[in-house]
C-alpha positions in Angstrom: -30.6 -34.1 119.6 -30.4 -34.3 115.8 -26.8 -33.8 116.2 -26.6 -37.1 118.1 -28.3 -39.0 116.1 -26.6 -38.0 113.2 -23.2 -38.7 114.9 -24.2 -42.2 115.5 -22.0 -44.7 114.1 -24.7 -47.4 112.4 -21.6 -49.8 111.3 -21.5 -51.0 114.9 -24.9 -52.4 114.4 -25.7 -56.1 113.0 -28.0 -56.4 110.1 -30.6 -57.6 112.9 -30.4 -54.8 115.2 -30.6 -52.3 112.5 -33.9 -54.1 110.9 -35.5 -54.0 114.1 -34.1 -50.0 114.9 -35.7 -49.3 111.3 -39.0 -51.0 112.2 -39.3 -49.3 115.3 -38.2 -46.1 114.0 -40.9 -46.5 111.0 -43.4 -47.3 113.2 -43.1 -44.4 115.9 -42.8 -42.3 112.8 -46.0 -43.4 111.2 -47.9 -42.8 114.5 -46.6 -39.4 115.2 -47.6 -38.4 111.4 -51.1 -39.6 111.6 -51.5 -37.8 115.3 -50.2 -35.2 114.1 -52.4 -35.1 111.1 -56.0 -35.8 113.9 -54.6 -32.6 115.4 -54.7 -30.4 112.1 -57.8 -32.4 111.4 -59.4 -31.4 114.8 -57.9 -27.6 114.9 -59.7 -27.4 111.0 -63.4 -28.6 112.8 -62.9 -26.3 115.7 -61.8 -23.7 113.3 -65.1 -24.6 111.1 -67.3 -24.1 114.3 -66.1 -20.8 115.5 -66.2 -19.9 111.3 -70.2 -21.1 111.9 -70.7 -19.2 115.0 -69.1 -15.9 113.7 -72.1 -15.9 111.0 -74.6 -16.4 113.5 -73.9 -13.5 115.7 -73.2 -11.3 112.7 -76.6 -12.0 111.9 -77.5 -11.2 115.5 -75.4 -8.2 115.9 -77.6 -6.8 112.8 -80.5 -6.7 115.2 -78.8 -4.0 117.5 -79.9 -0.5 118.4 -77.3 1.6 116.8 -78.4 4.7 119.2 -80.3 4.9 122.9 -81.9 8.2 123.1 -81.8 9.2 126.9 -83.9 12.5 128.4 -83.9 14.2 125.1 -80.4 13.4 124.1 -78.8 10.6 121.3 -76.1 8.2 123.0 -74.4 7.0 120.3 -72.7 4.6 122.4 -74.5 1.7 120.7 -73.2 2.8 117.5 -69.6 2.3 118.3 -70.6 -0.7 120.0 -71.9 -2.1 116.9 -69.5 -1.2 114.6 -66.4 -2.7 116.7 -68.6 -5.7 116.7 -68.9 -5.9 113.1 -65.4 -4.9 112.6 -64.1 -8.0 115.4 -66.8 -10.7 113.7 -65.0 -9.5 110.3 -61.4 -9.8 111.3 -62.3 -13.3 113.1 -64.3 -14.7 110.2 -60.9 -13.8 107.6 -58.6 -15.3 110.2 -60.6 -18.5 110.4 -60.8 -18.1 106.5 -57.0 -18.3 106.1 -56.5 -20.5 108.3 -59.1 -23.2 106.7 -57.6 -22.8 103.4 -55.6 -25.3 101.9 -51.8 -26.1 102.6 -49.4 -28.5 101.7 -49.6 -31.5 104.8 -45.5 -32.5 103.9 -44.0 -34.0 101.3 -44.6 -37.6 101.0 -42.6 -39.9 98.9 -44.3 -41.1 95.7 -45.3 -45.0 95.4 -44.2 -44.3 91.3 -41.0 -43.2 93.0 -40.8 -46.4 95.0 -41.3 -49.1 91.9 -38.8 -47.4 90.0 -35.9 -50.2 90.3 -33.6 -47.9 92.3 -36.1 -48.8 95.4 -37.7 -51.6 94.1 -35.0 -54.0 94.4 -33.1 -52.4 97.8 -33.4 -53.5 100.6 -36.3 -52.8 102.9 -34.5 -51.2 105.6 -33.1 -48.9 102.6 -36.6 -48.4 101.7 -38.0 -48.1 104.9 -34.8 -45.1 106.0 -35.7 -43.5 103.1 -40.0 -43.2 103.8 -39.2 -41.8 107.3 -36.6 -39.0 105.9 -39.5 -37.4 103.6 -41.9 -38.1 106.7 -39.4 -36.1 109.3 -39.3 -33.4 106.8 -43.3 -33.5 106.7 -43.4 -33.5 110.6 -41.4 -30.3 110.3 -44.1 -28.8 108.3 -47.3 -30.6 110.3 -45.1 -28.7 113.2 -45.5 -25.7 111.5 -49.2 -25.6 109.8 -50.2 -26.7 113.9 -48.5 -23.7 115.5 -50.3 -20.9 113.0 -53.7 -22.6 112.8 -53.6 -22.6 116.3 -52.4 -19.1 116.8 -55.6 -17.9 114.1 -57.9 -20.2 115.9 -56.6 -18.1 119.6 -56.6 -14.8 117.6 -60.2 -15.4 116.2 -61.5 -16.4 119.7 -60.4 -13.3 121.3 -62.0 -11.5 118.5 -65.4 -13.3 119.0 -64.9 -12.6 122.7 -64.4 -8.7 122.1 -67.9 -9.0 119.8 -69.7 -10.5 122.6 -68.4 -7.9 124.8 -69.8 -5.3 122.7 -73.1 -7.1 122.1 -73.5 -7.8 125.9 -72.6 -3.8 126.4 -75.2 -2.9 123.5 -77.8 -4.8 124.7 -77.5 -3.2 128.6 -77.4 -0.1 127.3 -81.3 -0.4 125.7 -82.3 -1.8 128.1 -81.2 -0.1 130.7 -81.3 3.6 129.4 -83.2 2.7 126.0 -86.8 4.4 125.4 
């Protein structure tokens, strides 16, 4: 596709066909940025809340029976079940850690860079072609950030979901075989 477009011959077009072409182009290109910068925005609160709940149910998992003594004998079933709970809320919390920190959103041109008299004095379509080449490089990168927050949000879920597993399993155990 990118091949196309860079194959396109732009003499054909009148000065009024490309002013409108840049226009639309800016415009589609502005929208996609900022949607694309919601998502990130909403994949960072999601990642928050999951970051939130992890330290809740560490706290809760603290409150476990780490062994069940049944007709004389010590299950240490609960044990284990603890410490792979611990050991999933950890490895989910430093996912959702990385994945929370701070990363470069794509390079966006400068306004300094724009008054200099280079840009200053061309032509808005000049102006405007050369916004929306550092903004197709930053949707590149928005791409990219999306894809592994996204991943480390999935990855920390599962995680979660294993701890909960082990909780449930911990729980039934006492009180089930519990004294």
């Amino acid at each position: 596709m990118t091949d196309k477009i860079n194959d396109y011959n732009n003499d054909n077009l009148t000065s009024a066909e490309r002013a409108t072409n840049t226009d639309l182009i800016y415009s589609y290109t502005e929208e996609l940025r900022k949607l694309q910068n919601e998502s990130l925005n909403r994949l960072d609160t999601k990642m928050s809340v999951f970051l939130a709940f992890t330290g809740v149910l560490v706290r809760f998992a603290s409150d476990l029976s780490e062994k069940v003594i049944i007709e004389n004998f010590t299950c240490y079933s609960c044990l284990v079940l603890q410490i792979i709970t611990y050991v999933a809320l950890g490895s989910s919390a430093l996912i959702l850690c990385l994945g929370l920190t701070t990363k470069l959103r794509g390079n966006v041109i400068s306004p300094k860079a724009l008054m200099k008299d280079r840009w200053y004095f061309a032509d808005k379509n000049d102006i405007s072609d050369y916004i929306i080449s550092g903004w197709v490089q930053a949707e590149e990168e928005y791409e990219k950030l999306g894809f592994d927050k996204g991943r480390k949000l999935n990855i920390a879920v599962w995680l979660i979901a294993l701890s909960l597993i082990c909780i449930t399993l911990n729980i039934l155990i006492k009180i089930l075989w519990g004294n």
